[in-house]
C-alpha positions as CSV (number, residue, x, y, z in Angstrom):
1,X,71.4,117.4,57.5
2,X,72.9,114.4,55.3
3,X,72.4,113.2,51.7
4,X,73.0,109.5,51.4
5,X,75.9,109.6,49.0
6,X,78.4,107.4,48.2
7,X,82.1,108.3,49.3
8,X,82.9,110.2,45.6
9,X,83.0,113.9,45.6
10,X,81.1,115.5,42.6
11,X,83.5,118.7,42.4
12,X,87.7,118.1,42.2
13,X,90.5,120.0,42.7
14,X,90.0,120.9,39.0
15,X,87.1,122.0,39.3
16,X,88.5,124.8,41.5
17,X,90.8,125.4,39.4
18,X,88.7,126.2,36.5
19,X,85.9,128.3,38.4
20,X,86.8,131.5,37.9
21,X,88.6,133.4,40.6
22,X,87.2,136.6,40.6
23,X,83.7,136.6,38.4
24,X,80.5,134.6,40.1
25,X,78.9,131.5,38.7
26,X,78.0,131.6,34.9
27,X,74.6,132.7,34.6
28,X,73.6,129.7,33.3
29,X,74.8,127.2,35.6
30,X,73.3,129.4,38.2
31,X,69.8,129.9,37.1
32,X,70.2,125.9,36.5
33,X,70.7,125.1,40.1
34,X,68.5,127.4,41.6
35,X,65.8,126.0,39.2
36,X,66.3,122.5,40.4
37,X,65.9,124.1,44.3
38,X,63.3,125.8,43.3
39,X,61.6,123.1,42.1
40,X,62.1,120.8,44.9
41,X,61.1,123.4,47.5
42,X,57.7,123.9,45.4
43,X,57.1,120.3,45.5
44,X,57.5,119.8,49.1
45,X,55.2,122.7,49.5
46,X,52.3,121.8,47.2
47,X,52.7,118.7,45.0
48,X,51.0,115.3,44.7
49,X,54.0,113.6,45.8
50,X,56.7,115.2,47.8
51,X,60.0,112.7,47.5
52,X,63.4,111.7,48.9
53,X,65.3,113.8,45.7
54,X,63.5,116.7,46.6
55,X,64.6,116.5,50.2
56,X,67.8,116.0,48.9
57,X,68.6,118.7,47.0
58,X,66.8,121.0,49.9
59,X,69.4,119.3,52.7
60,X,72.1,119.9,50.1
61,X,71.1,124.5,50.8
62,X,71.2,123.6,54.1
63,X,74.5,121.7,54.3
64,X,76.1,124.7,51.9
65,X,74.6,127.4,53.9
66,X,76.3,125.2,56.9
67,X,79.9,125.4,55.3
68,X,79.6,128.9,54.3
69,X,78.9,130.2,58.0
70,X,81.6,127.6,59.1
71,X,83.9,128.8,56.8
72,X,83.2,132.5,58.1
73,X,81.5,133.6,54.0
74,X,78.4,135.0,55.6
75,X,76.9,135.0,58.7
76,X,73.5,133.8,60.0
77,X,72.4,136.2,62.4
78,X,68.4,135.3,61.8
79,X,69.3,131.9,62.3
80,X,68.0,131.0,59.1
81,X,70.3,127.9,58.6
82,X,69.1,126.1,61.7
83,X,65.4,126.8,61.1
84,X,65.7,125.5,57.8
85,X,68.0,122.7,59.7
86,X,64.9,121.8,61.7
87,X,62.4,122.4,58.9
88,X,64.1,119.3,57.3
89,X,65.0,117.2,59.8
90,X,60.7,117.4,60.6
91,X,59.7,116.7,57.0
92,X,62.4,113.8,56.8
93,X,61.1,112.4,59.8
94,X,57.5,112.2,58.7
95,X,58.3,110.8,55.7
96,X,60.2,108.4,57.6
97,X,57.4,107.4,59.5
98,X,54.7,106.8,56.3
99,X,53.2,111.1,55.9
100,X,53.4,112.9,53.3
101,X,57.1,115.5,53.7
102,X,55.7,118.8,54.3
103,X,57.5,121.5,55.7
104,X,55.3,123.9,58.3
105,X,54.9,127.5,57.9
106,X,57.9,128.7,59.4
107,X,59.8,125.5,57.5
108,X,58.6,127.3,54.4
109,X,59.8,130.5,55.2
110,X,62.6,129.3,56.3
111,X,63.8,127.6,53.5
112,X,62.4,130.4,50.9
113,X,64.9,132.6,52.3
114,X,67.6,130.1,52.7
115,X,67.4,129.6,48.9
116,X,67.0,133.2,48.1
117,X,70.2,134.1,50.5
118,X,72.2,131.3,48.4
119,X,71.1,132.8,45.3
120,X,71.8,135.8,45.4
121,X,75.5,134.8,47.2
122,X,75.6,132.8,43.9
123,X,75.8,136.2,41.8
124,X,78.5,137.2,44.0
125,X,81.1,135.5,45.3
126,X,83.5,133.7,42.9
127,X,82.6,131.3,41.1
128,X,86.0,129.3,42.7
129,X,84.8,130.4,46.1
130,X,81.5,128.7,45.6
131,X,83.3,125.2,44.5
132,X,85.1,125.2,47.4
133,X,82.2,125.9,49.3
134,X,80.6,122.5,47.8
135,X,84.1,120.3,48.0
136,X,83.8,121.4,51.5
137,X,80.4,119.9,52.0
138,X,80.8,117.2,50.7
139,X,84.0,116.2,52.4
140,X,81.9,117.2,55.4
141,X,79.2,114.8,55.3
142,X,81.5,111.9,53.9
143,X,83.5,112.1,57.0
144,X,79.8,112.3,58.9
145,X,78.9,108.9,57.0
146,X,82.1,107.4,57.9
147,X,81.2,108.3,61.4
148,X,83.7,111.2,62.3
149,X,81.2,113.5,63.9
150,X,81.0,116.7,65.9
151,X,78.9,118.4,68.3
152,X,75.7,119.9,67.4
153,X,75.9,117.3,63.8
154,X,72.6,116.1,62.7
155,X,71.9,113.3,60.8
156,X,69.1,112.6,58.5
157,X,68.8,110.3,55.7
158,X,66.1,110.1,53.7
C-alpha cells in the first residue's frame, strides 16, 4: 500500500538518535498517533465522508506493520497485514472509481486489530526502534515511487 508523498522523509537520522533506546514512545506522542488512526479508521467505517487522508494514514499501519514483519519485529501469523493489505487496496479502488471508501466486514476487523497490534507494540518497543521502523517505510515506498519494486509490492494511490 502507497501514500503519495513526495521524495522527503519525515523522520532523520536524528531523530533516531534522540528516540530513546531503551523506553517506548512518550505517552503522549503515542496516544497522539493512535488518535489520529483511530479517527481515520472510524471515518471510513461510519462517517458522511470517508477521504483520501483517512486512507492515508490507514495505508501508512499497513506499510509499518509491513516493515516490522520484514524487519523480523513481530510476526503475522493471522495474516493480519495482508488482510488489512487487501482491505485497503478495495476501499482505494472504489473510491477510485466514484463510491463512497468503505472497508467490508473482514476489512474492519482487519484493520481494528492491525491498529490495536501497532498500539500496543507502541508501548513496547523502543521508542528508537519504532523510528527506525518509520525511516524504513518511508525509504520503502520512495524507492516504490521511483519505481524500484519487488515481488508481491502493491501499489495504491489514492
Amino acid at each position: 500500500m502507497l501514500r503519495q508523498v513526495d521524495f522527503s522523509t519525515h523522520y532523520t537520522h536524528w531523530d533516531v538518535l534522540l528516540a530513546s533506546p531503551v523506553n517506548p514512545m512518550p505517552e503522549a506522542t503515542r496516544q497522539s498517533w493512535l488518535t489520529r488512526i483511530l479517527l481515520a479508521l472510524r471515518n471510513i467505517e461510519a462517517g458522511d465522508k470517508p477521504g483520501a487522508e483517512d486512507w492515508r494514514i490507514l495505508s501508512d499501519a499497513v506499510n509499518l506493520a509491513e516493515t516490522m514483519i520484514v524487519h523480523g519485529i513481530v510476526a503475522d501469523e493471522d495474516g493480519i497485514k495482508q488482510r488489512g493489505l487487501n482491505a485497503m487496496a478495495d476501499a482505494g479502488a472504489r473510491y477510485l472509481q466514484g463510491q463512497p471508501m468503505r472497508l467490508s466486514g473482514d476489512g474492519i476487523q482487519a484493520m481494528r486489530s492491525l491498529v490495536e497490534d501497532i498500539g500496543d507494540l507502541m508501548a513496547i518497543l523502543p521508542h528508537r526502534d519504532f523510528v527506525k521502523v518509520h525511516r524504513a517505510t518511508e525509504k520503502r515506498i520512495s524507492e516504490m515511487l521511483r519505481g524500484k519494486r519487488q515481488a508481491g509490492d502493491v501499489v495504491v494511490a489514492v
